[in-house]
N, C-alpha and C positions, 0 to 999 in steps of 0.2 A: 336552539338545541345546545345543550352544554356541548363544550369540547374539550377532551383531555390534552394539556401541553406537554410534554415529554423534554427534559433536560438534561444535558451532558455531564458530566463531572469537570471539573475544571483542568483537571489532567489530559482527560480525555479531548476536551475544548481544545486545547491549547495545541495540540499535537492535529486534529483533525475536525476543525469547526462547522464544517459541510454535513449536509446528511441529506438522502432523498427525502428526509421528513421534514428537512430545513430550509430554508428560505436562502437566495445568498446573503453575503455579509453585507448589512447596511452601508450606505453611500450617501451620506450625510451632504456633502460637496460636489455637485455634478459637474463642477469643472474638475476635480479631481478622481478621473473614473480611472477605476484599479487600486487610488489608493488604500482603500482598507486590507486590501491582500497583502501590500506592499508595511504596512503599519503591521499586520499580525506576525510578518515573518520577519521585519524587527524587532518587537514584541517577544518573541522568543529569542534572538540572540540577545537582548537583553537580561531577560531569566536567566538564561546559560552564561550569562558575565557574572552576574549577582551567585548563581549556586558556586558556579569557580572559584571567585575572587572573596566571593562573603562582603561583597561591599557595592555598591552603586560605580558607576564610572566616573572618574575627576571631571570634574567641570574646564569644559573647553579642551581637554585632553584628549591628542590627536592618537595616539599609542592606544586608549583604553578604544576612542572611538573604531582604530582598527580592527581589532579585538572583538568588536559587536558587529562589525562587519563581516569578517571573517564567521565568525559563529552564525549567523544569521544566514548568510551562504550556504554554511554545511547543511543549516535546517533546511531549506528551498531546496538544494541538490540530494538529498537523502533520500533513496531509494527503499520509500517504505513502501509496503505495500496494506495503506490503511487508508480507507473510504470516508470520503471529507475530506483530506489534505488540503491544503491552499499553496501550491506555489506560483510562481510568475518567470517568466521566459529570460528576463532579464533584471535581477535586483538595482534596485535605485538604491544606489550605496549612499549619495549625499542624503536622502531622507533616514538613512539608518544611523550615519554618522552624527548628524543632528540628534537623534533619538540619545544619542549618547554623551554627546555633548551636553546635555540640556536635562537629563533622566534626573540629577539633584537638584532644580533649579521648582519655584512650586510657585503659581501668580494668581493672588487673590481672584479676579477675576474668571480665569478657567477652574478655578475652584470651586465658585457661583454656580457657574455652568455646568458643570456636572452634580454639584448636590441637586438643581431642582431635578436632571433626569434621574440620578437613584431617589427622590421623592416622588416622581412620578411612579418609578418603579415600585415601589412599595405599597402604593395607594393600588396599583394594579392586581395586588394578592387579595383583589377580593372578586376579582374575577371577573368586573365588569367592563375590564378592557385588555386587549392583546398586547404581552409581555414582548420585549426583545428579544429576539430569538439568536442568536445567545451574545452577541459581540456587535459594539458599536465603537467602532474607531474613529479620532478626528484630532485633526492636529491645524494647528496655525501657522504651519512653518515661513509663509509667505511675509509673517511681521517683522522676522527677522533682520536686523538693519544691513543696509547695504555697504562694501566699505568698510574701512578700517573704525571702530569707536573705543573710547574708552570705559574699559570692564574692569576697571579696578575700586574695589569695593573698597567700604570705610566703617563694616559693621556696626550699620545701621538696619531699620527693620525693612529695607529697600533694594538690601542687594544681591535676592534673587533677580529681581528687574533692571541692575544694574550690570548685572552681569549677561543677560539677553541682550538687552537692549541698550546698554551705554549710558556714562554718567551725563551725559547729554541730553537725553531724551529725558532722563529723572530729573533734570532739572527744569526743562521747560516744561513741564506737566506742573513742576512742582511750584512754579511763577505762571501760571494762568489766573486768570480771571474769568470767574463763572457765575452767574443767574440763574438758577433753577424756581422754573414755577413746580410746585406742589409734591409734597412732601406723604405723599400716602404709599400702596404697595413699592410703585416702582421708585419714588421719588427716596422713602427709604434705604430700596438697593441702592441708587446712583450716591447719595450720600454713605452710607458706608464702605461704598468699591471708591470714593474718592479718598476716604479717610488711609484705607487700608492700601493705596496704591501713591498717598500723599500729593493727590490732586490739589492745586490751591493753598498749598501747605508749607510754601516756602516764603522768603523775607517781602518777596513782591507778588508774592496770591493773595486771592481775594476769592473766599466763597461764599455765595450768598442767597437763600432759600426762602421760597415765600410761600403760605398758605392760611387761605382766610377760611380755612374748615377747622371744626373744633373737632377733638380725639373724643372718639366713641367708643364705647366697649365693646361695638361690631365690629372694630378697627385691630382690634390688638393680635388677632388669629394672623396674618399678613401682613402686619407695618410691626416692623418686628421692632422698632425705635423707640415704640414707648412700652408703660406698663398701665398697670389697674390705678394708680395712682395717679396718670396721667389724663383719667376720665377728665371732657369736661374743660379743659386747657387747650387753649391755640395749638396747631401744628407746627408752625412757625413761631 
């Protein structure tokens, strides 16, 4: 039997994501149970930094990070009386703080990651499968390095990553040594989330990919690496 899905406005979402007709909010991480409530009502002291300030928060900036703290507070403490609200008993200020620390910072990889779900989403508007209802939150705050590192950038195309994660960590990614067998849907992502994260890419890397299948023109919809020209030619 068909069924009608009903959706929020994004104003509306954002202020009050719950609804008896809603499901609760996805929990993507079951070790981390609560946090998508804890993510939405960062999530909005974040909007409310950006509508204030007219600008995202400084990177690593402990002032701005207060600031989304505080705002993020007022939204969980605000005595509205609107059906759906999400707050929580006790704000986790360090995962809001981080929120805002990190809101400029953008990594190839969770960029993968959320284009295939809005692809999934998209393919869903035709009805033969159940859409998100309305908010999917997920964060990696765990990758986080422990400890003091070095975030000082050298404007290059790595330092959003260097600035998470330390000129340390980009460089031993960036002096690996790697073998990949096959080069088809996945084998493509992994080489190009290498290129773009400069996996193998430094004086002492070494990458190296093998594939004894030839590129077919069933191939090109998903191996995004080649083209129509590439019929017919090794993969490797």
């Amino acid at each position: 039997m068909p069924q009608t899905i009903n959706f929020k406005s994004l104003q509306d979402s954002l202020q009050a994501p719950l609804d008896k007709k809603f499901p609760p909010l996805e929990n993507p991480d079951m070790d981390k149970w609560g946090r998508a409530e804890q993510l939405h009502i960062g999530l909005n002291g974040l909007l409310e930094f950006v509508n204030k300030n007219k600008r995202l928060p400084t990177l690593h900036d402990d002032n701005d990070a207060s600031e989304v703290t505080e705002l993020a507070k007022a939204f969980n403490d605000a005595s509205l009386d609107i059906e759906g609200r999400v707050t929580v008993e006790e704000l986790n200020k360090e995962v809001v703080q981080n929120i805002s620390k990190y809101s400029s910072c953008q990594l190839s990889p969770h960029s993968a990651f959320w284009g295939g779900i809005v692809a999934q989403e998209v393919v869903k508007f035709t009805g033969k499968f159940m859409p998100i209802r309305q908010w999917l939150h997920y964060e990696t705050l765990e990758l986080l390095p422990k400890g003091e590192v070095n975030r000082k950038v050298n404007g290059t195309r790595y330092d959003d990553q260097v600035s998470i994660f330390g000129q340390e960590f980009q460089e031993k990614i960036m002096n690996q040594k790697i073998f990949l067998v096959g080069a088809g849907a996945l084998g493509c992502e992994f080489i190009k989330q290498f290129a773009l994260t400069g996996l193998c890419c430094g004086p002492n890397g070494k990458f190296t990919c093998t594939d004894d299948d030839n590129i077919e023109i069933s191939n090109l919809n998903r191996q995004f690496l080649f083209r129509k020209d590439d019929v017919g030619s090794s993969k490797s």
